[in-house]
C-alpha positions as CSV (number, residue, x, y, z in Angstrom):
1,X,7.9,24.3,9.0
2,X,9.9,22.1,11.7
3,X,9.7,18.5,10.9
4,X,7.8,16.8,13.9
5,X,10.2,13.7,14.0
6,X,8.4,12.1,17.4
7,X,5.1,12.5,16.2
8,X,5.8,11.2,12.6
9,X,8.0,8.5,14.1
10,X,5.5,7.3,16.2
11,X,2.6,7.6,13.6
12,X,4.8,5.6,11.2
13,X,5.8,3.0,14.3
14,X,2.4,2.6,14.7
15,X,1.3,2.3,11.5
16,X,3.7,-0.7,10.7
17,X,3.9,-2.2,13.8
18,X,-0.3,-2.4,13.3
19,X,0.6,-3.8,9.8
20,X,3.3,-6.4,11.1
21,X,0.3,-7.6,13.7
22,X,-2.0,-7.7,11.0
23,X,0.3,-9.7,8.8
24,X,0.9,-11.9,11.4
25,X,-2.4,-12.5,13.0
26,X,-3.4,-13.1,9.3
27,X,-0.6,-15.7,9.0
28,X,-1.4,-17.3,12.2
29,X,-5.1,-17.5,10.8
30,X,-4.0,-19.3,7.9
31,X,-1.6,-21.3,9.8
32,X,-4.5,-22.3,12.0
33,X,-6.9,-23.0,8.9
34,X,-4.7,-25.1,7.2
35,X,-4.1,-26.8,10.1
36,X,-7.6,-27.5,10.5
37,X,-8.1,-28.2,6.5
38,X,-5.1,-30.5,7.1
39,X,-6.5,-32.1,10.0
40,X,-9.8,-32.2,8.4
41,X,-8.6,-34.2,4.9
42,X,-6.5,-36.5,7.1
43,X,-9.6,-37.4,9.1
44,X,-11.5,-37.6,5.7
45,X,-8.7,-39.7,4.7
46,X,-8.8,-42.0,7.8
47,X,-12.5,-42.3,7.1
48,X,-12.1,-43.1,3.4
49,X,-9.5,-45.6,4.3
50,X,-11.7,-47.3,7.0
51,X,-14.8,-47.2,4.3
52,X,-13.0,-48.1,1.6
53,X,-11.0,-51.1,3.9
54,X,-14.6,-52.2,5.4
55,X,-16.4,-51.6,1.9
56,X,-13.8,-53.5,0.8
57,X,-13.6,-57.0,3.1
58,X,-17.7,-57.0,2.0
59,X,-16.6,-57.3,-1.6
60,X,-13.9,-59.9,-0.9
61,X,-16.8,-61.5,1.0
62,X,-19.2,-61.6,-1.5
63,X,-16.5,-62.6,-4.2
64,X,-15.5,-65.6,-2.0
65,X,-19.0,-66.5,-1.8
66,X,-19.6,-66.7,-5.0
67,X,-16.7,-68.3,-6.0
68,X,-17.0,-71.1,-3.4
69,X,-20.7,-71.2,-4.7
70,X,-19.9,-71.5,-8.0
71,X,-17.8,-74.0,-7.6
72,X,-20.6,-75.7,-5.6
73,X,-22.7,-75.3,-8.5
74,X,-20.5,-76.6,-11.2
75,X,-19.7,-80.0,-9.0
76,X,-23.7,-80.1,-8.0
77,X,-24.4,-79.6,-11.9
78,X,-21.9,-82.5,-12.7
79,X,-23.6,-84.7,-10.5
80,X,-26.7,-83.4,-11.8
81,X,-25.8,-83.8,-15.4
82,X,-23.9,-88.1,-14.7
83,X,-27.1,-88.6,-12.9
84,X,-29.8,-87.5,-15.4
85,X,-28.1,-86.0,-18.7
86,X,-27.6,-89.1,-20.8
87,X,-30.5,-91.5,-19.5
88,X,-33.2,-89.1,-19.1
89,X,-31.9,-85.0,-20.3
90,X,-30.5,-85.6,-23.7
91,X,-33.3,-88.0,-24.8
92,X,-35.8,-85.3,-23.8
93,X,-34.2,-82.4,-25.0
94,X,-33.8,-84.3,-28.4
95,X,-37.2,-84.6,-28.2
96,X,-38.0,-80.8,-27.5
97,X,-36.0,-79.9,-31.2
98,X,-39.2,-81.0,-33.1
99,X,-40.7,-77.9,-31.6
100,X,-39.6,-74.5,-34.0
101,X,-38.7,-71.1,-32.1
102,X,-37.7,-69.5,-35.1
103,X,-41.9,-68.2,-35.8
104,X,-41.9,-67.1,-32.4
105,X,-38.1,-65.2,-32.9
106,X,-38.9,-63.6,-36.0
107,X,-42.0,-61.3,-34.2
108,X,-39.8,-58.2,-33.8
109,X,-39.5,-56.8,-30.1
110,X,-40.8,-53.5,-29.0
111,X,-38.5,-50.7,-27.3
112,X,-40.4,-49.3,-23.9
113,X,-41.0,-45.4,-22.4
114,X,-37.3,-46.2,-21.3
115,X,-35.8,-46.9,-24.9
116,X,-34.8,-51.0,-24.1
117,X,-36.0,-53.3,-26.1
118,X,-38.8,-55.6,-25.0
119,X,-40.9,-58.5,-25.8
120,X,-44.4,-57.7,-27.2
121,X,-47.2,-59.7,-25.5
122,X,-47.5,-61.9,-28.4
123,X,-44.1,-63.4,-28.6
124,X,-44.6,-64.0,-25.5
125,X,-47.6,-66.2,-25.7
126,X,-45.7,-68.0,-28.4
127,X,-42.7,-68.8,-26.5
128,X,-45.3,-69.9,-23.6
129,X,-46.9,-72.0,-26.4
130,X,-43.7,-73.6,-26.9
131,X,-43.4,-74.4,-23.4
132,X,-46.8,-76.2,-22.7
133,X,-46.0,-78.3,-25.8
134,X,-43.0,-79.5,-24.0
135,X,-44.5,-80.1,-20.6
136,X,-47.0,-82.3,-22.8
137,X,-43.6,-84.8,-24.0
138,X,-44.8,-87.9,-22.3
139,X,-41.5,-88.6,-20.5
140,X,-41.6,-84.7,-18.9
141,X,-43.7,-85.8,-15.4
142,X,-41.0,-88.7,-14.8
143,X,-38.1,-86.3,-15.1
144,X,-39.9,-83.6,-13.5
145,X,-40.5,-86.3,-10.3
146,X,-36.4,-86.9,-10.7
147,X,-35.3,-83.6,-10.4
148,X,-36.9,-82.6,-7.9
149,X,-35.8,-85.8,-6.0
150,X,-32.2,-85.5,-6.7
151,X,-32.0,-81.4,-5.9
152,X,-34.8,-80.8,-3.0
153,X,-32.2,-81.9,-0.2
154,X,-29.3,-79.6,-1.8
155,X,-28.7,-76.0,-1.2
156,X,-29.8,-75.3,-5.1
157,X,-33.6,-73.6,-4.9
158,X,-34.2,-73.6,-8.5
159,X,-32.6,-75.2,-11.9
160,X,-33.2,-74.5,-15.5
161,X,-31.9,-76.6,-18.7
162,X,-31.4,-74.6,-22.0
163,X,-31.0,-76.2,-25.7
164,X,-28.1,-74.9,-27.8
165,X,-31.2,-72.7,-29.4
166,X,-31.3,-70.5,-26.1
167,X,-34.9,-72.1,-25.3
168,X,-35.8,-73.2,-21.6
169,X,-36.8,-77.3,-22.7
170,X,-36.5,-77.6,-18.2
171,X,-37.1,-75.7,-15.3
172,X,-37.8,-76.4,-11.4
173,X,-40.7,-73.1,-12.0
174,X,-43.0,-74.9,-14.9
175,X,-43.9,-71.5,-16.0
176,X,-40.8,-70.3,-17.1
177,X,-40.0,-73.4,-19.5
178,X,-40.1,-72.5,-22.6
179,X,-38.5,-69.0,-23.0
180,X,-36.2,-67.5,-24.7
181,X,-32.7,-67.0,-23.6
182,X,-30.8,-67.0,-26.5
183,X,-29.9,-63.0,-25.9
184,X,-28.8,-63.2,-22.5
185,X,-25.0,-62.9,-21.7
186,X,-24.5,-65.8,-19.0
187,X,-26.2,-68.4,-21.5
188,X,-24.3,-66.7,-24.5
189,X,-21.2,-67.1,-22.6
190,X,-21.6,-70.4,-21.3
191,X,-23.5,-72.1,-24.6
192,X,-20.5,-70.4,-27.3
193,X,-17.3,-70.0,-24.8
194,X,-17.9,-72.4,-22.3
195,X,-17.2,-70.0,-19.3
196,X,-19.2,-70.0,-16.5
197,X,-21.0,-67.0,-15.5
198,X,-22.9,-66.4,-12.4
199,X,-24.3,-63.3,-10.3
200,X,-25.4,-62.2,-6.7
201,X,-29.2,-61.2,-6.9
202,X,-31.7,-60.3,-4.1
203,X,-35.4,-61.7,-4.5
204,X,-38.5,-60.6,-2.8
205,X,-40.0,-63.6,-3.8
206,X,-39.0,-66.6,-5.5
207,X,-40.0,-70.2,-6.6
208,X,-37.8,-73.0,-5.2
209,X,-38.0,-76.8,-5.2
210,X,-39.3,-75.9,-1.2
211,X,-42.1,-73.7,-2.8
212,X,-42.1,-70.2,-2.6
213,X,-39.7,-68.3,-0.3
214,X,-39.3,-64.7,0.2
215,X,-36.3,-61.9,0.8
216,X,-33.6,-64.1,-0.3
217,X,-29.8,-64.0,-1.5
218,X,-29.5,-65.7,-4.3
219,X,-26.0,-66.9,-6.9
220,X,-27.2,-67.7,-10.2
221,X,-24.7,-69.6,-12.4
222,X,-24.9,-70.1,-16.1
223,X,-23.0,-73.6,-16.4
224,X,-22.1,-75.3,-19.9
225,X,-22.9,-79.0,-20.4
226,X,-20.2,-81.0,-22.2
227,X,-20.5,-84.7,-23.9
228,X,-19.5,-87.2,-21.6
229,X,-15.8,-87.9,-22.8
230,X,-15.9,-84.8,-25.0
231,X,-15.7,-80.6,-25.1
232,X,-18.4,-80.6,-27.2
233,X,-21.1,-78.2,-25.4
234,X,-24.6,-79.8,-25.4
235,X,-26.8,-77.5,-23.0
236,X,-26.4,-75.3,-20.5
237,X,-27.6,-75.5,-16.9
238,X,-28.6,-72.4,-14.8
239,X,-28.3,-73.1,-11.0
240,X,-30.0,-70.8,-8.4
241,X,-28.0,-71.1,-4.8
242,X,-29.3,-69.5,-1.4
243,X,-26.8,-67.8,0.7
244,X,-28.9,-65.7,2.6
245,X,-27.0,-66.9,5.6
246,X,-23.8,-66.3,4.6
247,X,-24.6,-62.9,2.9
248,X,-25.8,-61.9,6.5
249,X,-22.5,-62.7,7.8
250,X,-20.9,-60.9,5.3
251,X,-22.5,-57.9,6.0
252,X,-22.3,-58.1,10.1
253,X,-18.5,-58.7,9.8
254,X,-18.7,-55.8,7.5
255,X,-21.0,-53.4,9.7
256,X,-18.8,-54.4,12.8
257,X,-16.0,-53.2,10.6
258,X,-18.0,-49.9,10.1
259,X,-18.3,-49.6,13.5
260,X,-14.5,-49.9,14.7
261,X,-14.1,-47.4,11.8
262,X,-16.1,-44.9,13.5
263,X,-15.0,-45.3,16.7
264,X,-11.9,-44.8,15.4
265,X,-12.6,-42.0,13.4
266,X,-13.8,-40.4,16.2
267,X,-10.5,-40.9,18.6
268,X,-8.8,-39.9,15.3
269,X,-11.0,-36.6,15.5
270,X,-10.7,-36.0,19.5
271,X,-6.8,-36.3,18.7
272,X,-7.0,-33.8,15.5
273,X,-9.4,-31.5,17.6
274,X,-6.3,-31.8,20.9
275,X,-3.6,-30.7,18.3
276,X,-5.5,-27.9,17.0
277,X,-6.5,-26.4,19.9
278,X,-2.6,-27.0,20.8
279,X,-1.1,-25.1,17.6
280,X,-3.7,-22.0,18.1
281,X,-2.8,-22.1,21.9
282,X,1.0,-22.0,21.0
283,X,0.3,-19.8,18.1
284,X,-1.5,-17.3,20.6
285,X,1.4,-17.0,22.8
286,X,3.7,-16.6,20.4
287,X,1.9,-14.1,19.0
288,X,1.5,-12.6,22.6
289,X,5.4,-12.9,22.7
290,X,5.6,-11.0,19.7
291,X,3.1,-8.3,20.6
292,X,5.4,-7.6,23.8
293,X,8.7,-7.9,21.9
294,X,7.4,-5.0,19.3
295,X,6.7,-3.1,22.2
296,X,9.7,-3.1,23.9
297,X,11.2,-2.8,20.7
298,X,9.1,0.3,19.9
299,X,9.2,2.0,23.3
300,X,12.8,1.6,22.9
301,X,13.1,3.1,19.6
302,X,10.8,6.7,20.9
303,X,13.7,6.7,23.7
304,X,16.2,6.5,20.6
305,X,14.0,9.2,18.5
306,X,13.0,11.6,21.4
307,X,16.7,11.5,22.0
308,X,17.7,12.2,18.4
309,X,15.0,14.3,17.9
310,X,16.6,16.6,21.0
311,X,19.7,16.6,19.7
312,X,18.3,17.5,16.2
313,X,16.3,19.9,17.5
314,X,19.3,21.6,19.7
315,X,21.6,21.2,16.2
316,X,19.0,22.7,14.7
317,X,18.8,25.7,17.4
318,X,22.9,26.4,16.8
319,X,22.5,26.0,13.5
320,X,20.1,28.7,13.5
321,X,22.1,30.9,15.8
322,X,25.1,30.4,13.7
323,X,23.1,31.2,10.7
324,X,22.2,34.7,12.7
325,X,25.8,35.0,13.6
326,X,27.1,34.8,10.2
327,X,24.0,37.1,9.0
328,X,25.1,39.3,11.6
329,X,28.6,39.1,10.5
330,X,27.5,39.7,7.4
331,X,25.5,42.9,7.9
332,X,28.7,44.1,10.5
333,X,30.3,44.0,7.1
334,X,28.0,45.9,5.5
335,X,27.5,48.1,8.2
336,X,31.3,48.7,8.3
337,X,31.4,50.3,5.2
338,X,28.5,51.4,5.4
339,X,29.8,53.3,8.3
340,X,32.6,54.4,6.6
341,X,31.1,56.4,3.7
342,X,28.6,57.4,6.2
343,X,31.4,59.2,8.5
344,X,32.7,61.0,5.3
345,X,28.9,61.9,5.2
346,X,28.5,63.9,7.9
347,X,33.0,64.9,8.3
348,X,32.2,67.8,6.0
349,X,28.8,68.9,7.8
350,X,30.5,68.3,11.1
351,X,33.8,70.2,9.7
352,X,32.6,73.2,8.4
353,X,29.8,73.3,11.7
354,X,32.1,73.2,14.2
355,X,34.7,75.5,12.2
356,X,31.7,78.5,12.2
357,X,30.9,77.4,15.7
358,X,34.3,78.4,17.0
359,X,34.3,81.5,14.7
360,X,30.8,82.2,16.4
361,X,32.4,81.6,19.8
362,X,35.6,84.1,19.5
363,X,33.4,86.4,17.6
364,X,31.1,86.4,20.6
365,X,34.3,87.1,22.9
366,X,35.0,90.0,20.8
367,X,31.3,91.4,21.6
368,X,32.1,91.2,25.0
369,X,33.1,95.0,25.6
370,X,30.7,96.7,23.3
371,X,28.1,94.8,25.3
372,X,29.8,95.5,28.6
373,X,29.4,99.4,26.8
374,X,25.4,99.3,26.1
375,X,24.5,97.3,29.5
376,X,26.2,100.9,31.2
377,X,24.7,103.1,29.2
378,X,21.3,101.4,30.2
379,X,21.9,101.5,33.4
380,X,22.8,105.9,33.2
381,X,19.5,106.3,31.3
382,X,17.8,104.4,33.4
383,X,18.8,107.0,36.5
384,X,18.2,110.0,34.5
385,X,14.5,111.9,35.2
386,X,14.5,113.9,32.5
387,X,14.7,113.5,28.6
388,X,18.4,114.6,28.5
389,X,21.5,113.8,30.2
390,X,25.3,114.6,29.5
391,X,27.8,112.2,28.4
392,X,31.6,112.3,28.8
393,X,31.9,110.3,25.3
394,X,35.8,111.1,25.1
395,X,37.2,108.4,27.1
396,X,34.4,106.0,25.8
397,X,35.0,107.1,22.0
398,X,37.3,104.0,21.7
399,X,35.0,101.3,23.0
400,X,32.0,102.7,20.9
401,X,33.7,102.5,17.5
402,X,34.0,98.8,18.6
403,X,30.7,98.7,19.2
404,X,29.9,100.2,15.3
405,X,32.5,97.5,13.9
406,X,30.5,94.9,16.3
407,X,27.5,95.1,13.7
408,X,29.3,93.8,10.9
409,X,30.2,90.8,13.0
410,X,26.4,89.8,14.1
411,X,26.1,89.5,9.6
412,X,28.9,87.5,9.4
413,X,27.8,85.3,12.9
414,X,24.4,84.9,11.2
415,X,25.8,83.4,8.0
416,X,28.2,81.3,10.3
417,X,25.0,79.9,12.0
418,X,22.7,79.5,9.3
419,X,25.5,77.6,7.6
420,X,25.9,75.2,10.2
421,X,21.7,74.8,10.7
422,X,22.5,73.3,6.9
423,X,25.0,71.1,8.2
424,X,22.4,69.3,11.0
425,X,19.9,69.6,8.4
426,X,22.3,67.1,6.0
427,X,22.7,64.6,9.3
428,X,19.3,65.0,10.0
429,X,18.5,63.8,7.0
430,X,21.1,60.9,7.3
431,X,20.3,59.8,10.4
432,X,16.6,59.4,9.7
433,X,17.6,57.3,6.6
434,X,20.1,55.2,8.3
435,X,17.0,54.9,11.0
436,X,14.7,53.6,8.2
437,X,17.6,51.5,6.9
438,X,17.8,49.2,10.5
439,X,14.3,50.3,11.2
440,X,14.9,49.6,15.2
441,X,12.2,51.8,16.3
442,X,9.4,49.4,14.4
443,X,8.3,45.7,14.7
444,X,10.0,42.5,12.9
445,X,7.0,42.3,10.8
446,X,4.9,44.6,9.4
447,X,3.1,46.3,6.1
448,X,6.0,48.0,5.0
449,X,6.3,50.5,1.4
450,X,9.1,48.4,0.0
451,X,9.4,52.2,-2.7
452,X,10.3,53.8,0.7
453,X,12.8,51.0,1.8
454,X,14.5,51.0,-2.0
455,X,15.1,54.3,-1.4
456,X,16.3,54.5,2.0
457,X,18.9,51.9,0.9
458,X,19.9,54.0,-2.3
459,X,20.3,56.8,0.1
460,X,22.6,55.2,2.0
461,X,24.6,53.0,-1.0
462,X,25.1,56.7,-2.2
463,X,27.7,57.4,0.6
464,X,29.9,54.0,0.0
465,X,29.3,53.7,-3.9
466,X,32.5,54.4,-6.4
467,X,32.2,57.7,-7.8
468,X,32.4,56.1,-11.1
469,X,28.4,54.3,-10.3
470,X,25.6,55.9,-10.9
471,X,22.6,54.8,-8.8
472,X,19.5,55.0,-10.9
473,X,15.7,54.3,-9.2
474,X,12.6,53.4,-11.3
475,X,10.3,52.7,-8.7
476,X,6.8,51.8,-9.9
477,X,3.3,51.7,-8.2
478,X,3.7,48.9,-5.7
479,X,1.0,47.9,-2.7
480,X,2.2,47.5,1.0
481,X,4.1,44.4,1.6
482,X,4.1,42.2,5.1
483,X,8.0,41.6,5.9
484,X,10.5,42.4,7.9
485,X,12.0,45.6,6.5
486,X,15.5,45.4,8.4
487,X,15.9,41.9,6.7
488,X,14.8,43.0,3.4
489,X,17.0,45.9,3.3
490,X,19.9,44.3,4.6
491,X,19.1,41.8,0.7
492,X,18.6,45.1,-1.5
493,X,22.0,46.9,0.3
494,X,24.2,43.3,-0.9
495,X,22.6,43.6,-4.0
496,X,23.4,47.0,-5.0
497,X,27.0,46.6,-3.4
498,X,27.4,43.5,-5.6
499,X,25.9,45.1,-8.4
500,X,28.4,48.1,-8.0
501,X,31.6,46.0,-7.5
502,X,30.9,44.2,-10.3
503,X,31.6,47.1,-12.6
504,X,34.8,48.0,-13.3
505,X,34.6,51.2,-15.4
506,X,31.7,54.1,-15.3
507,X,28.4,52.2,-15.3
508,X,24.8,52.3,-14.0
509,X,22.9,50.5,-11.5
510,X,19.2,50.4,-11.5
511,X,16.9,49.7,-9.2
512,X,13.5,48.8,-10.2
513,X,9.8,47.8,-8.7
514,X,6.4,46.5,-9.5
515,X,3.1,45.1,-8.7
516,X,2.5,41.6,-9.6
517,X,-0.1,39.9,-9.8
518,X,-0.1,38.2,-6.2
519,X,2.7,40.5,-5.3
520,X,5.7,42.3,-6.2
521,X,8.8,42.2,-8.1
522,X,12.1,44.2,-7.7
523,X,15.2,44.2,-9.6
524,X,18.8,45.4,-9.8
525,X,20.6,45.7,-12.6
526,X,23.9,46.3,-13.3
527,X,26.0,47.2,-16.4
528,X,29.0,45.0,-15.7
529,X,31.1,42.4,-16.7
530,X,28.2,39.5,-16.0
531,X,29.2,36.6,-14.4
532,X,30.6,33.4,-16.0
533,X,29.0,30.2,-16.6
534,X,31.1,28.3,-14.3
535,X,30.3,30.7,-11.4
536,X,27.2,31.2,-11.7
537,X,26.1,27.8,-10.2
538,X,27.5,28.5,-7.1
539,X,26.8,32.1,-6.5
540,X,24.2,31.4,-3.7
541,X,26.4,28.7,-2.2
542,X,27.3,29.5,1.4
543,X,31.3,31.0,1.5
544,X,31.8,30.8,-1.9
545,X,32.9,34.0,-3.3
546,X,35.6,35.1,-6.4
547,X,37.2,37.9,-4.2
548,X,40.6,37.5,-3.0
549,X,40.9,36.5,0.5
550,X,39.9,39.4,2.8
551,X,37.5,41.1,0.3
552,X,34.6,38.7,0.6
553,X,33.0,36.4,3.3
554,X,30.9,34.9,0.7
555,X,27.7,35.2,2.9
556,X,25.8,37.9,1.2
557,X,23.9,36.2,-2.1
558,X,23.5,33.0,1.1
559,X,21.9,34.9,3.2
560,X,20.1,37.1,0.6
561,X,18.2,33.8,-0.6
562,X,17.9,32.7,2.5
563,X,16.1,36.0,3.6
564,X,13.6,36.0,0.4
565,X,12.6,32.6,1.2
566,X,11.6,32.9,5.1
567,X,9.3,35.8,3.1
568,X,7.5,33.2,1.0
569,X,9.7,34.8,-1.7
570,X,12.0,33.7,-4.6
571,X,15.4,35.4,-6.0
572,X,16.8,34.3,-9.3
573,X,19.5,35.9,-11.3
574,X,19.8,36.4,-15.3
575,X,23.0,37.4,-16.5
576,X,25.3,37.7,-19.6
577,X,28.9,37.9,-19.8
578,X,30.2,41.3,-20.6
579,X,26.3,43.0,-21.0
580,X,25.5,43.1,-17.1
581,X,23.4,41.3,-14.7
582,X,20.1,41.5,-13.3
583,X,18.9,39.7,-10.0
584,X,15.2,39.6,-9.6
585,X,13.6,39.6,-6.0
586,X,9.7,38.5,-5.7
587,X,7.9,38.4,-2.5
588,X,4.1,37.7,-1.6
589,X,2.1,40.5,-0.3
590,X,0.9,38.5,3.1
591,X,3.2,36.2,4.7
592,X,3.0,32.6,5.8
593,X,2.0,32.7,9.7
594,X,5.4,30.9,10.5
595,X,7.3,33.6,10.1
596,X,5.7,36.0,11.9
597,X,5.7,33.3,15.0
598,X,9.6,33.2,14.0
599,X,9.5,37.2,14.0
């Protein structure tokens, strides 16, 4: 089957040319995603950056706040504490020690649906017990009235003063005086380390010195109370501030921040969005410029392969006929000696026929008179009216004893003839075999009896075989086979031949056939010499042959193989060195349809 090197080329072209633009179109897609996810994480970025700058300045806000406030706190609780602590706190706190928390501690606390610890109602009422017995101390209205004097113009809403115990002895909301704080962190931390602790809260409602005010930012501060002249820590003060105010600043200077983010982010994202649309627009014409460069590239490429495939097709096309040529050259060979042992054929038919022929023909010459005799006498009888008539025989006595001797010649002419009727009948026969042999007067292909062809071929191998071969046939039962019968015998007439010359002495050749299963088999064997193991992978190589130069083209076994596998067929060869050899033909009994196209 011819091997379609345009179409397959242009399949294959195809094929990988759609696979290059498929890898590249996918590689342009995830150019352009990652561009995008790029683009996207740097705007995420951005927008972190800008949160995280804005969230940021809030906390710095709020940190400044409270540590300006704090600082506020701890000089207000200064004041607070040179103006009242030693004349009017400290002698009322020493009075507040006569009153025991420790009945009031030792009820144990309760832990809630949430699992913290609480209070149970009755430890409250016995803190809050605690706490009306100090508001009862006679001297707690007078500092009460000072308190509130020295704090209600300040910017503290609400001040509490704790006992080294934890327990509220003061506070600017009467109700909370009297509780327990001795678990809290800020006292703890102010009362045993003497750090300062304060924190930012928000209160929906709460009880100042100005009376009750609502949605409010407040800084409450845990501040330690030393001896005056010592470090010795003798309460602790807890100072509420308001910053409302400030905390709203905070925050619009923080949402203004926001805002300048976000209009940034969103030039940030017009810019991202310009690029992108940029990269795919330069990634689409590249791509286009790609597309039109494979083209070209293709469409010069088919020019290349039409152009090859042409040229293969017309090297192919020589080759072929050069192949025929040396086929032909090959079966001229054959042919010629073939030819030559067919002439001896018929030289001794032809011989001997035209050697009676001549005899025949002076024969006849010498039956000339004696005919010249009886066409006279004819012609006196027929003028004669009666049923006698006189003959002068005396001068005719001398022509008619050449007529008697005349009849021993027409035996011998007979013989002669019949003689040379043998002869035609031997190139006949010869003719019709070396007509069967060629087979010119049938088709190229056709159901042929392959028996009929063996022995056509053994007829004519007969007239160029040694004397010293015998030509066996063992032809078996064997169904019609499609082939080309010229062809075919043209294989079985090398393979005898070779067979023969391979035997150097008196030996046998024998030709055998057979049904197969799917077709049929033949086989020549020979009783020669083999042929050695270093020859014999080479003996279907084109020109290779082990006869001296002049005796062998080394075509034959070539073209043999070459014949038997146009036919679908196979030829193989077992042989032993010194026993003989036997090659083995098998064909198919239908052929494939391209070679009856080629036929």
């Amino acid at each position: 089957m011819r091997f379609r090197l345009v179409r397959y080329f242009t399949m294959a072209s195809l094929g990988m040319f759609g696979l290059v633009a498929l890898t590249l179109f996918y590689f342009e897609q995830q150019q352009s995603s990652f561009y995008r996810e790029s683009g996207a994480r740097e705007r995420a970025f951005f927008n972190e950056v800008q949160q995280s700058f804005a969230k940021q300045q809030e906390e710095a806000g709020r940190r400044d706040l409270m540590a300006i406030h704090e600082a506020g706190n701890v000089n207000l609780t200064r004041l607070f504490a040179n103006a009242l602590w030693t004349r009017d706190l400290a002698p009322f706190v020493a009075q507040t020690q006569g009153f025991d928390a420790q009945p009031c501690r030792a009820i144990a606390d309760i832990v809630d649906e949430q699992g913290k610890k609480t209070m149970p109602p009755e430890k409250k009422a016995c803190f809050a017990a605690i706490g009306k017995q100090i508001m009862a101390l006679p001297g707690f209205q007078d500092l009460d009235a000072k308190v509130y004097d020295t704090m209600k113009k300040s910017t503290v809403f609400k001040i509490k003063v704790f006992d080294m115990r934890g327990v509220t002895v003061y506070s600017s909301e009467h109700a909370q005086i009297g509780e327990d704080k001795s678990t809290n962190e800020g006292w703890r931390s102010a009362a045993f380390d003497g750090v300062i602790k304060s924190e930012l809260t928000h209160r929906g409602k709460f009880s100042a010195f100005e009376g009750v005010v609502e949605n409010r930012d407040l800084i409450g501060s845990y501040l330690p109370v030393f001896e005056p002249g010592t470090s010795r820590i003798v309460g602790v003060f807890e100072v509420y501030s308001d910053v409302t105010p400030f905390l709203k600043q905070i925050q619009a200077t923080s949402d203004q921040t926001k805002a300048t983010a976000a209009e940034n982010q969103q030039k940030v994202d017009a810019a991202a969005l310009d690029n992108q649309a940029a990269v795919e627009s330069g990634s689409n014409r590249q791509l286009a410029v790609i597309a039109v460069l494979l083209g070209v590239l293709f469409g010069a490429l088919l020019l290349i392969v039409r152009r090859a495939d042409k040229i293969i097709q017309e090297q192919a096309k020589e080759r072929e006929q050069a192949h025929q040529q040396l086929a032909q050259s090959e079966k001229m060979a054959s042919l010629g000696q073939m030819v030559a042992g067919v002439a001896h054929q018929l030289n001794t038919p032809l011989a001997f026929s035209q050697n009676n022929i001549l005899m025949v023909k002076d024969a006849l010459q010498g039956m000339e008179l004696p005919m010249k005799v009886v066409g006279r006498l004819s012609t006196i009888l027929e003028g004669v009216e009666g049923d006698r008539v006189t003959l002068k025989v005396a001068q005719l006595k001398e022509r008619l004893e050449k007529l008697r001797d005349g009849n021993v010649e027409v035996s011998m002419l007979q013989a002669m003839l019949h003689d040379v009727l043998q002869g035609i009948e031997q190139m006949t026969e010869l003719v019709v075999n070396l007509r069967d042999f060629t087979r010119l007067d049938r088709a190229a292909i056709a159901d042929a009896n392959l028996n009929g062809s063996l022995h056509t071929v053994t007829y004519i191998a007969r007239t160029v075989l040694p004397k010293h071969v015998e030509l066996v046939e063992e032809l078996g039962d064997i169904p019609p086979v499609e082939c080309n019968p010229s062809q075919l015998n043209q294989v079985f007439l090398n393979l005898i031949n070779n067979a023969a010359q391979a035997i150097d002495g008196r030996g046998t050749v024998t030709v055998r056939s057979e049904a197969t299963k799917d077709g049929v088999r033949i086989e020549v064997e020979d009783t020669g010499r083999g042929i050695p193991d270093d020859v014999l992978p080479h003996i279907f190589d084109l020109y290779y042959t082990t006869k001296p130069a002049g005796e062998g083209t080394g075509l034959g076994l070539a073209i043999a193989r070459d014949i038997v596998t146009r036919h679908g067929g196979d030829i193989s060869v077992r042989t032993q060195p010194g026993a003989g050899t036997t090659f083995t033909v098998t064909l198919p009994l239908r052929q494939a349809p391209a070679l009856a196209m080629a036929a």
